[in-house]
PDB file of N, CA, C and O in Angstrom:
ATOM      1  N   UNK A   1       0.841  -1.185   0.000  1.00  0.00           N
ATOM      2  CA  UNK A   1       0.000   0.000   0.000  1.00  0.00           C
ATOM      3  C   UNK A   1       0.884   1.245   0.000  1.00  0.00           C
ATOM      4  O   UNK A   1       1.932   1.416   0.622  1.00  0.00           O
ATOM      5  N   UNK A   2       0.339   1.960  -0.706  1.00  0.00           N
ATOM      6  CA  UNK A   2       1.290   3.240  -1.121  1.00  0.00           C
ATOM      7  C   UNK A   2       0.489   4.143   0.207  1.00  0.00           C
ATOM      8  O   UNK A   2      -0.675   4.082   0.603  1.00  0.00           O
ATOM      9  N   UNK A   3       1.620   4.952   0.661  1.00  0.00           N
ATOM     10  CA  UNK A   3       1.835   6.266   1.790  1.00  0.00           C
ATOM     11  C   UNK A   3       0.646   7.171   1.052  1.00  0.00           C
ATOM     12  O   UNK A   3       0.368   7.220  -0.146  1.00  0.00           O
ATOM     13  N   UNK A   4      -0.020   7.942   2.290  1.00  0.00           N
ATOM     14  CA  UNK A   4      -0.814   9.103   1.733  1.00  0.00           C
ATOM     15  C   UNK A   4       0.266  10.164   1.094  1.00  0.00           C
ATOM     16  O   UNK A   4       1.358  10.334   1.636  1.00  0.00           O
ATOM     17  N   UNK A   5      -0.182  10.981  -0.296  1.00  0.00           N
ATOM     18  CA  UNK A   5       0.327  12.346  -0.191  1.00  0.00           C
ATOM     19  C   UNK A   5      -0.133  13.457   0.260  1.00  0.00           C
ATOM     20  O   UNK A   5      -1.352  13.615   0.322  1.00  0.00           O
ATOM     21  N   UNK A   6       0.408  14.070   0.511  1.00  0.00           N
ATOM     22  CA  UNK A   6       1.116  15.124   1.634  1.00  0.00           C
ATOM     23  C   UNK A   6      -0.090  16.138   0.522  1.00  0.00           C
ATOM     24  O   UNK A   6      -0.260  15.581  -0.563  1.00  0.00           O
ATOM     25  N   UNK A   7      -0.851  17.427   0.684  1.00  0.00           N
ATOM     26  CA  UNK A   7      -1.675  18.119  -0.184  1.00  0.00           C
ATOM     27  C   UNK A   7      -0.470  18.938   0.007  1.00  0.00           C
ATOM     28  O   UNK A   7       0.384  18.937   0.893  1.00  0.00           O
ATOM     29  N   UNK A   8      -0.719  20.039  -1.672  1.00  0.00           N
ATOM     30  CA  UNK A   8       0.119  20.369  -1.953  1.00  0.00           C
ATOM     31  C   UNK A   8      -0.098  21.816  -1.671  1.00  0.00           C
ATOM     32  O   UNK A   8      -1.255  22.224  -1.576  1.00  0.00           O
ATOM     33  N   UNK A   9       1.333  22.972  -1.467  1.00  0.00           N
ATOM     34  CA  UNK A   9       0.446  24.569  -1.051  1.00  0.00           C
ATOM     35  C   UNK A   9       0.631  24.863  -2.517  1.00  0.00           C
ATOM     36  O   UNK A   9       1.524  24.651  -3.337  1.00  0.00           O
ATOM     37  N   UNK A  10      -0.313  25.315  -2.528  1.00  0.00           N
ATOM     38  CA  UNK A  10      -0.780  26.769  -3.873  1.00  0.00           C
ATOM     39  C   UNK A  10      -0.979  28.122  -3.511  1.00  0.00           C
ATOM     40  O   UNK A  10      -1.822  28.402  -2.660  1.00  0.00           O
ATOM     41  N   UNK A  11      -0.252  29.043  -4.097  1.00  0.00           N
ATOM     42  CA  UNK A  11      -0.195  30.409  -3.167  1.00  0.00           C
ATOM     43  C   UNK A  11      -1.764  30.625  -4.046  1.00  0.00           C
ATOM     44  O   UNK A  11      -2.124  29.891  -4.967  1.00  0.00           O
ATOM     45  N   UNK A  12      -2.699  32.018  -3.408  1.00  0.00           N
ATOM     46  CA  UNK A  12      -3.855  32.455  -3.470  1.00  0.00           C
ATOM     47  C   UNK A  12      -3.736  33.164  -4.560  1.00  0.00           C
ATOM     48  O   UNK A  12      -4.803  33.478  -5.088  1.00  0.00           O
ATOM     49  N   UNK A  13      -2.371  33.659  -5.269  1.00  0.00           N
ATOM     50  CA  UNK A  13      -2.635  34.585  -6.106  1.00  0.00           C
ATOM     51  C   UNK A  13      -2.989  33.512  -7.042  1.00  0.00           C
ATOM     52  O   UNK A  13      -4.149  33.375  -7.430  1.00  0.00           O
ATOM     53  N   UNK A  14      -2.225  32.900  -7.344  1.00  0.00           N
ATOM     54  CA  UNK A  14      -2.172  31.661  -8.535  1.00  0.00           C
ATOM     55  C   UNK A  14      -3.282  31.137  -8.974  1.00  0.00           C
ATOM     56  O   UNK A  14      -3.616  30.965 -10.147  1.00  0.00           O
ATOM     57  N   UNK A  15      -4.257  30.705  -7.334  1.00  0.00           N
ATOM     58  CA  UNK A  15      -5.595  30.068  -7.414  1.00  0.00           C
ATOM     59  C   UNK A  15      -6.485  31.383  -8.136  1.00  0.00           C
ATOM     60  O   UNK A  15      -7.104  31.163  -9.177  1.00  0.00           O
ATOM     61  N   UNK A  16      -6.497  32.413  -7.663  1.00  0.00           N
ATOM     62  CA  UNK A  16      -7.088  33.812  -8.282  1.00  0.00           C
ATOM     63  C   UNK A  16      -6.949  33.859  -9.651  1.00  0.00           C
ATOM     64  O   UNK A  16      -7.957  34.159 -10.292  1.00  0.00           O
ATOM     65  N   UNK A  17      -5.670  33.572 -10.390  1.00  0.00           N
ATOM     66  CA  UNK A  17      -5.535  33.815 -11.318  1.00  0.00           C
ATOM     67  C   UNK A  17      -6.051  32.636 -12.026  1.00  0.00           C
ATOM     68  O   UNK A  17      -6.551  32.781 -13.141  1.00  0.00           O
ATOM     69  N   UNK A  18      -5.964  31.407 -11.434  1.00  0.00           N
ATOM     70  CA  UNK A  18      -6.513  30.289 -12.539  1.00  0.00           C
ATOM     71  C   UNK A  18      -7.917  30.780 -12.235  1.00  0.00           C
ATOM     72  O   UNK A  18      -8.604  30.087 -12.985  1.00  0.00           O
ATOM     73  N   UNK A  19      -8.528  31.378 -11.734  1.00  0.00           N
ATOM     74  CA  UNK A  19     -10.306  31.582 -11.780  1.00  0.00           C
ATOM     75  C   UNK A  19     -10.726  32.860 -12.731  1.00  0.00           C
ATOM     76  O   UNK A  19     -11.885  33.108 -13.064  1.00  0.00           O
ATOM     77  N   UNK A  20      -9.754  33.497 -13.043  1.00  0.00           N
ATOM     78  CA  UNK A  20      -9.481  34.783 -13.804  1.00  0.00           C
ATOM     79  C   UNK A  20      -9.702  34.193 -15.285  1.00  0.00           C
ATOM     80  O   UNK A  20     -10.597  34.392 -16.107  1.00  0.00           O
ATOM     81  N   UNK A  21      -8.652  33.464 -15.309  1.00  0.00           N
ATOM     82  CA  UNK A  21      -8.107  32.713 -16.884  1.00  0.00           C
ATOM     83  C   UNK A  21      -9.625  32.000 -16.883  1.00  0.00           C
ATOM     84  O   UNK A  21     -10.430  32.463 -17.691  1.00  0.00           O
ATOM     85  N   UNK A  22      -9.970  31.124 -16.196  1.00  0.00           N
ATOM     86  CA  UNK A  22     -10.753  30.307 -16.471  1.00  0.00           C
ATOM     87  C   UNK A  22     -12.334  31.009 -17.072  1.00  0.00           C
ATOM     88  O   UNK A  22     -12.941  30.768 -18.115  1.00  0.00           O
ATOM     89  N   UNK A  23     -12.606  31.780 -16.138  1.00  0.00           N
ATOM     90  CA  UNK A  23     -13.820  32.700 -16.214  1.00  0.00           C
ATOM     91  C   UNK A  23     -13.598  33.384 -17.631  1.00  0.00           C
ATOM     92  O   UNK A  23     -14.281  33.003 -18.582  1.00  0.00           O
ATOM     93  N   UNK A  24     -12.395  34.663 -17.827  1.00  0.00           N
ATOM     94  CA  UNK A  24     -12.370  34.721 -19.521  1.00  0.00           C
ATOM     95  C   UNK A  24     -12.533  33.899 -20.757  1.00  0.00           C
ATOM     96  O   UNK A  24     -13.196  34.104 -21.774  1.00  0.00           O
ATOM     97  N   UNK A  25     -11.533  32.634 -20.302  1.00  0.00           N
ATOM     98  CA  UNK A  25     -12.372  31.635 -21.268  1.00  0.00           C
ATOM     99  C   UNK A  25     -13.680  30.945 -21.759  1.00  0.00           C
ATOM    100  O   UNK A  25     -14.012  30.715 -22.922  1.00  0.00           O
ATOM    101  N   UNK A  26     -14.402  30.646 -20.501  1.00  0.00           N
ATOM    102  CA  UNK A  26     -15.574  30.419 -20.358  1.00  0.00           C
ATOM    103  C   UNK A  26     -16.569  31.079 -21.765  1.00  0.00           C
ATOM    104  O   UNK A  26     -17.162  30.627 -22.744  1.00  0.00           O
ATOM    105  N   UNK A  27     -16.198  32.909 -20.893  1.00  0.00           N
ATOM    106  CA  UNK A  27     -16.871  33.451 -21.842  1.00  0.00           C
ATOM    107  C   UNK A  27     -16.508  33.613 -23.017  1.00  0.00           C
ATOM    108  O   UNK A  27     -17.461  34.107 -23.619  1.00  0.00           O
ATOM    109  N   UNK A  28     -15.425  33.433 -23.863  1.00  0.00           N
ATOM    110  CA  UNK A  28     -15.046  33.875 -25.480  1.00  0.00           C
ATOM    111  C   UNK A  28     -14.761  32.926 -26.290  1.00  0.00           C
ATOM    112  O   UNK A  28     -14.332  32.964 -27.443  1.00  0.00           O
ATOM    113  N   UNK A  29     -15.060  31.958 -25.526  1.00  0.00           N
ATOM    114  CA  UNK A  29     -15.004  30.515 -26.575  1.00  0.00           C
ATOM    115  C   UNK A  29     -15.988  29.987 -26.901  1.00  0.00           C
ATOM    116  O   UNK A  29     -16.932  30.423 -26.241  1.00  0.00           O
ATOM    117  N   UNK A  30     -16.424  28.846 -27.981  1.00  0.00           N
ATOM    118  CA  UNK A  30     -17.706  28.180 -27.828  1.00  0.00           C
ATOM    119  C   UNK A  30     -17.563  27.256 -26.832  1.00  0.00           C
ATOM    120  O   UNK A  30     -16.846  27.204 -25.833  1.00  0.00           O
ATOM    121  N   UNK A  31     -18.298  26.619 -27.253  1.00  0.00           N
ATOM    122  CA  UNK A  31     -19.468  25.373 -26.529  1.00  0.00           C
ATOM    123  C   UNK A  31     -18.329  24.437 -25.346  1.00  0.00           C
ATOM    124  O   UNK A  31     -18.289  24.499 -24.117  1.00  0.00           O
ATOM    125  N   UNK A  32     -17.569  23.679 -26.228  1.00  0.00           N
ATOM    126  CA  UNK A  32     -17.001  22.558 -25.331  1.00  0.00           C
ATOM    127  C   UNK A  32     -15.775  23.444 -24.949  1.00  0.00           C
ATOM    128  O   UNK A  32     -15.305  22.840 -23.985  1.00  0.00           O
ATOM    129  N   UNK A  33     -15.119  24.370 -25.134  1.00  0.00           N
ATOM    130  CA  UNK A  33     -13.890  24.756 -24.095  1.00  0.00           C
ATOM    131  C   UNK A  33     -14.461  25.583 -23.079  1.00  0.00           C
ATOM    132  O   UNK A  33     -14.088  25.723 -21.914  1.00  0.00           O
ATOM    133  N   UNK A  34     -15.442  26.122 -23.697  1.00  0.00           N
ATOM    134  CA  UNK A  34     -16.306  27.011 -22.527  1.00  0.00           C
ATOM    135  C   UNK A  34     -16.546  26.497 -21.477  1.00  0.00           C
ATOM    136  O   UNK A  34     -16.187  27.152 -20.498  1.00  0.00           O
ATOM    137  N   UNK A  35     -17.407  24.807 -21.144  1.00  0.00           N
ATOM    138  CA  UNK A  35     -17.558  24.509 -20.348  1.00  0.00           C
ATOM    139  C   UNK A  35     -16.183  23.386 -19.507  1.00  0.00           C
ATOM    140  O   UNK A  35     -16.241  23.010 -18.336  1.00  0.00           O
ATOM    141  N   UNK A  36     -15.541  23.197 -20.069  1.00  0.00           N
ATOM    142  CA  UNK A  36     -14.644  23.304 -19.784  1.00  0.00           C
ATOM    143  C   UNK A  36     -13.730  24.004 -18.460  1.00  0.00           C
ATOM    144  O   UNK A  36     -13.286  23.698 -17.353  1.00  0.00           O
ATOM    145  N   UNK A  37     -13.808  25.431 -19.645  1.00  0.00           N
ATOM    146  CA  UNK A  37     -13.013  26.243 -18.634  1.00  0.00           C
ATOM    147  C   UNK A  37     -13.474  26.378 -17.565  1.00  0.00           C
ATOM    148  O   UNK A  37     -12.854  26.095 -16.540  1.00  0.00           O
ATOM    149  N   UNK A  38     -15.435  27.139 -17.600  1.00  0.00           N
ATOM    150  CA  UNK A  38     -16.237  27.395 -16.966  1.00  0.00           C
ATOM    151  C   UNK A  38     -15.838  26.033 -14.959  1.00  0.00           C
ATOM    152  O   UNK A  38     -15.527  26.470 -13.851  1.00  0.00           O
ATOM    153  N   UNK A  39     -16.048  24.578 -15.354  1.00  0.00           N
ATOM    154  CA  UNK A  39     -15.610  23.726 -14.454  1.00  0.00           C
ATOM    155  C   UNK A  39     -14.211  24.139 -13.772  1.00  0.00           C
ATOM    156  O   UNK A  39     -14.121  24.419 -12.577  1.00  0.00           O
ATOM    157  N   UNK A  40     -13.349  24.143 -14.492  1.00  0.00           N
ATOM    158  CA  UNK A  40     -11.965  24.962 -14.091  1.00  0.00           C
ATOM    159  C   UNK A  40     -12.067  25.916 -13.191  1.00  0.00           C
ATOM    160  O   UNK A  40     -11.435  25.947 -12.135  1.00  0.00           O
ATOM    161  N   UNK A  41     -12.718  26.583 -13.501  1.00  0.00           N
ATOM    162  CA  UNK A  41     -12.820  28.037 -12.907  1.00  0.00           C
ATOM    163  C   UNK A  41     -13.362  27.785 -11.638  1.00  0.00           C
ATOM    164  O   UNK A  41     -12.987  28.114 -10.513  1.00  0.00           O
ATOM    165  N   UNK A  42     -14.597  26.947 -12.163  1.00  0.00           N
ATOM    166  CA  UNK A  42     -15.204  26.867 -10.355  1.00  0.00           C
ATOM    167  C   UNK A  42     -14.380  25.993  -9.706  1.00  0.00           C
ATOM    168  O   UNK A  42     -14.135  26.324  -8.546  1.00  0.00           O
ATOM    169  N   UNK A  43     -13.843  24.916 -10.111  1.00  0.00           N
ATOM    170  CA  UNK A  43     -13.393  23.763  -9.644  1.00  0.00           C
ATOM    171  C   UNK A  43     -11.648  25.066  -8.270  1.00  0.00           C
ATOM    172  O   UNK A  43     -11.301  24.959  -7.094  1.00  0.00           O
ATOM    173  N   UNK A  44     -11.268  25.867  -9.243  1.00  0.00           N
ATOM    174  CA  UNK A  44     -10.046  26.805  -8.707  1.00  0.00           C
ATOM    175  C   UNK A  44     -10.670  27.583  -7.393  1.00  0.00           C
ATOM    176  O   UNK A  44     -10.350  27.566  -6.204  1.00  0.00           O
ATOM    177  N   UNK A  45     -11.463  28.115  -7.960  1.00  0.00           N
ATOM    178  CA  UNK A  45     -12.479  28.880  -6.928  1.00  0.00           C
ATOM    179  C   UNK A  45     -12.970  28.445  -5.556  1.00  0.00           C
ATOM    180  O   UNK A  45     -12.885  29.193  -4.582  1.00  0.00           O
ATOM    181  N   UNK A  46     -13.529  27.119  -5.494  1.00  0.00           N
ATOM    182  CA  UNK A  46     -13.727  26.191  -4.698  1.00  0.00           C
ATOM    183  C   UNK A  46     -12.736  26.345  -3.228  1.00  0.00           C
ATOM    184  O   UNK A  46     -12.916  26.684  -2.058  1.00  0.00           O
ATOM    185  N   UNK A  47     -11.290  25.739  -4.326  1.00  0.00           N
ATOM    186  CA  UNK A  47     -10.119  25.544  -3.484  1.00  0.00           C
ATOM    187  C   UNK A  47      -9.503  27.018  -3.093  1.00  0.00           C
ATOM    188  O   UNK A  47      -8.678  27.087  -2.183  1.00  0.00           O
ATOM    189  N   UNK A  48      -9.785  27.808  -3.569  1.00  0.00           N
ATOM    190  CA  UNK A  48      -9.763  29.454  -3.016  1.00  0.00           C
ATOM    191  C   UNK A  48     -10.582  29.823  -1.653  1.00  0.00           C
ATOM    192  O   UNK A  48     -10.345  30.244  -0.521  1.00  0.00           O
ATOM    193  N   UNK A  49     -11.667  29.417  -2.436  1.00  0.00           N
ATOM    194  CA  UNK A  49     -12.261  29.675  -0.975  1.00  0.00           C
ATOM    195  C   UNK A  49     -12.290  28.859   0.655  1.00  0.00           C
ATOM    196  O   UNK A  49     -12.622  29.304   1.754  1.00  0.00           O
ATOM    197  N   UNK A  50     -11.675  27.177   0.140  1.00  0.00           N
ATOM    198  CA  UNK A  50     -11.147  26.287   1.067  1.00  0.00           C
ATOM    199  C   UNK A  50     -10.268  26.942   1.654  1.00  0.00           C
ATOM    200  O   UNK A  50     -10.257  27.081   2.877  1.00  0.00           O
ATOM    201  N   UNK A  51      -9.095  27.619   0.582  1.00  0.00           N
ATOM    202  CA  UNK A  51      -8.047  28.072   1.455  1.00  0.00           C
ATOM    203  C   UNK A  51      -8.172  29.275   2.488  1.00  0.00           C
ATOM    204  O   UNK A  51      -7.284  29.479   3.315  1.00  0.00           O
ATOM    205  N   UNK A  52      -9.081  29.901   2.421  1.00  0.00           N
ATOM    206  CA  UNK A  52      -9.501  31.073   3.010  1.00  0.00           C
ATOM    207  C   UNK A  52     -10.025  30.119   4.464  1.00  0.00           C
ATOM    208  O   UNK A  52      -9.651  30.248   5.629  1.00  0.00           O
ATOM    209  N   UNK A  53     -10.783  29.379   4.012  1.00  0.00           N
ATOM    210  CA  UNK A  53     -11.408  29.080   5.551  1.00  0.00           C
ATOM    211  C   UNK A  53     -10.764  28.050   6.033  1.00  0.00           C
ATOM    212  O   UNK A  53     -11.369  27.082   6.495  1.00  0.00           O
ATOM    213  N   UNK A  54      -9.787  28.108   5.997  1.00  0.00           N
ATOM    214  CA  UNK A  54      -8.576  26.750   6.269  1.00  0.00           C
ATOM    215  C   UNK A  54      -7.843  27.487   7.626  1.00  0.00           C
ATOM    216  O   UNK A  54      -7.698  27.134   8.796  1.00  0.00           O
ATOM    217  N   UNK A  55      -7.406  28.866   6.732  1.00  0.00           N
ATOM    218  CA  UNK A  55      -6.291  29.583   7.396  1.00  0.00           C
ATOM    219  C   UNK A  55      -6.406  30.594   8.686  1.00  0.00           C
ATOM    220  O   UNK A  55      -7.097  31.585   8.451  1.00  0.00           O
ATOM    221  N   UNK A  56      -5.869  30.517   9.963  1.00  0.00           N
ATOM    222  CA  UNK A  56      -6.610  31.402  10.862  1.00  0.00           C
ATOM    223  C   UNK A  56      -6.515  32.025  10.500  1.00  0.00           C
ATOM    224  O   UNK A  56      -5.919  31.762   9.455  1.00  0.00           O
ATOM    225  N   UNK A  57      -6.820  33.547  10.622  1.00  0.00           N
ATOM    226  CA  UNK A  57      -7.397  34.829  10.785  1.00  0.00           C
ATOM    227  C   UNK A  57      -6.901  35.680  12.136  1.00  0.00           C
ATOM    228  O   UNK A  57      -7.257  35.304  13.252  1.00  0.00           O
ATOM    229  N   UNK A  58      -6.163  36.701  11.977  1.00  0.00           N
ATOM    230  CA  UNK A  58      -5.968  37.287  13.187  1.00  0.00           C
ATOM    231  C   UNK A  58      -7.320  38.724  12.823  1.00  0.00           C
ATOM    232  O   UNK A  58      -7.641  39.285  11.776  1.00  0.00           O
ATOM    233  N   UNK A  59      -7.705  38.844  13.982  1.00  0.00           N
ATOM    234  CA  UNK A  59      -9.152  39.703  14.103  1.00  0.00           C
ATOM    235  C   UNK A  59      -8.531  41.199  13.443  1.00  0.00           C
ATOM    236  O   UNK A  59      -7.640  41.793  14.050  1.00  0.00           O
ATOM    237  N   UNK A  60      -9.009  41.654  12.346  1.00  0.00           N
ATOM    238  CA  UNK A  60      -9.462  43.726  13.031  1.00  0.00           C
ATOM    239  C   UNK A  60      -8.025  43.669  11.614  1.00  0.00           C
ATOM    240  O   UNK A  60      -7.457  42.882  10.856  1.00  0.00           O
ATOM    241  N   UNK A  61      -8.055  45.119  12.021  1.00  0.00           N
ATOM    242  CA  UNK A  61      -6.469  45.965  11.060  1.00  0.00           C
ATOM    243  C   UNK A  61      -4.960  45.906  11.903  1.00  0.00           C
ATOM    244  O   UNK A  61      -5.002  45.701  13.116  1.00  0.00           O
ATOM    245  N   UNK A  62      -4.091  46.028  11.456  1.00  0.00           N
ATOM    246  CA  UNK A  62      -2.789  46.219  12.033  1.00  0.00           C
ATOM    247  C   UNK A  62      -2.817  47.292  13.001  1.00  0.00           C
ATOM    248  O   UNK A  62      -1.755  47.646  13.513  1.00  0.00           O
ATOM    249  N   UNK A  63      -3.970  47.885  13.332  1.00  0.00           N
ATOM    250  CA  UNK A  63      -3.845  49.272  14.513  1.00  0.00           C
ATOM    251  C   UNK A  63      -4.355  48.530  15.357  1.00  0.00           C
ATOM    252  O   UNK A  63      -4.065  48.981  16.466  1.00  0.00           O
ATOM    253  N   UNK A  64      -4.988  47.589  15.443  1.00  0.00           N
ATOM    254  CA  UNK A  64      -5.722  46.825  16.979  1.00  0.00           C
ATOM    255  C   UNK A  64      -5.297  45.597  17.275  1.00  0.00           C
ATOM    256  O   UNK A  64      -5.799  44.747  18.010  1.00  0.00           O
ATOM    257  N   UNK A  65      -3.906  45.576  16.357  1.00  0.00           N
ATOM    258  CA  UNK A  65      -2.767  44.489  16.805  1.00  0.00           C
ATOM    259  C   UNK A  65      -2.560  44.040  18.494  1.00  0.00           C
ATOM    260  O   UNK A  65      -1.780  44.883  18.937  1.00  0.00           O
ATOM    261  N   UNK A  66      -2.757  43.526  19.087  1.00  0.00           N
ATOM    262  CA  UNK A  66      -2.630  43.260  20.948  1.00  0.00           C
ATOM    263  C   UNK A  66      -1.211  43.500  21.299  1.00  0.00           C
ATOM    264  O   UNK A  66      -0.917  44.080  22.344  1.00  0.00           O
ATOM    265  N   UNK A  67      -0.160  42.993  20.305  1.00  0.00           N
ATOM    266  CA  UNK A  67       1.299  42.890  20.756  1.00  0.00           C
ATOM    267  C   UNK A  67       2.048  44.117  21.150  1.00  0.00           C
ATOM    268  O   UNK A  67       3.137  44.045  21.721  1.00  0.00           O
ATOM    269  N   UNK A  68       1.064  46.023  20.634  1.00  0.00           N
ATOM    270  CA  UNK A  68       1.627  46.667  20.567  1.00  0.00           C
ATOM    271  C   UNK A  68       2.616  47.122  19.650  1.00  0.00           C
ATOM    272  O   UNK A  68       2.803  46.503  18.603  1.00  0.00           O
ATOM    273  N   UNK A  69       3.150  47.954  19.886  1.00  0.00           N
ATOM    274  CA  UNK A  69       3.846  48.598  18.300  1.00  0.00           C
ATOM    275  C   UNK A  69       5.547  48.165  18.283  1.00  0.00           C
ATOM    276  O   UNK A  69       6.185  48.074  19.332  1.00  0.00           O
ATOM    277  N   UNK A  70       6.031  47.970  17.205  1.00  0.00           N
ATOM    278  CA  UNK A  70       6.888  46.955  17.072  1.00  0.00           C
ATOM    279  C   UNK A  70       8.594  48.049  17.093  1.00  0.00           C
ATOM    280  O   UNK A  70       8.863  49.197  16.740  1.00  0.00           O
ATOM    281  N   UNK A  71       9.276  47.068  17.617  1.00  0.00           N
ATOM    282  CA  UNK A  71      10.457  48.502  17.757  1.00  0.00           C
ATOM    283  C   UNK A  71      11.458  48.720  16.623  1.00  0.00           C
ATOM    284  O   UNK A  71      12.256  49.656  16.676  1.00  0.00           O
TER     285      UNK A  71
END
């Protein structure tokens, strides 16, 4: 039996951008690359938004930081 693999990181811009590419295509092509892309796109999107709710979150803006101001 083969070892699990390890999931792989994908930075957010990348995932952004394959939903970018994908979504333009969607729309300026016909029929079968369209849907295609269209799956792509959501399929990228998906894992965009996984990654968002994956990752903690520190609360508020950099002014209501707790640690105080940095020297």
């Amino acid at each position: 039996m083969l070892p699990p693999v390890p999931p792989v990181a994908v930075s957010r811009p990348l995932l952004f951008g394959l939903v970018a590419v994908g979504a333009v295509v969607a729309v300026a092509t016909p029929q079968p690359t369209s849907s295609f892309a269209a799956g792509f796109a959501a399929g990228a999107g998906s894992a965009f938004v996984v990654s968002f709710m994956k990752t903690p979150r520190r609360g508020g803006s950099p002014q209501s930081d707790d640690r105080g101001p940095e020297p």
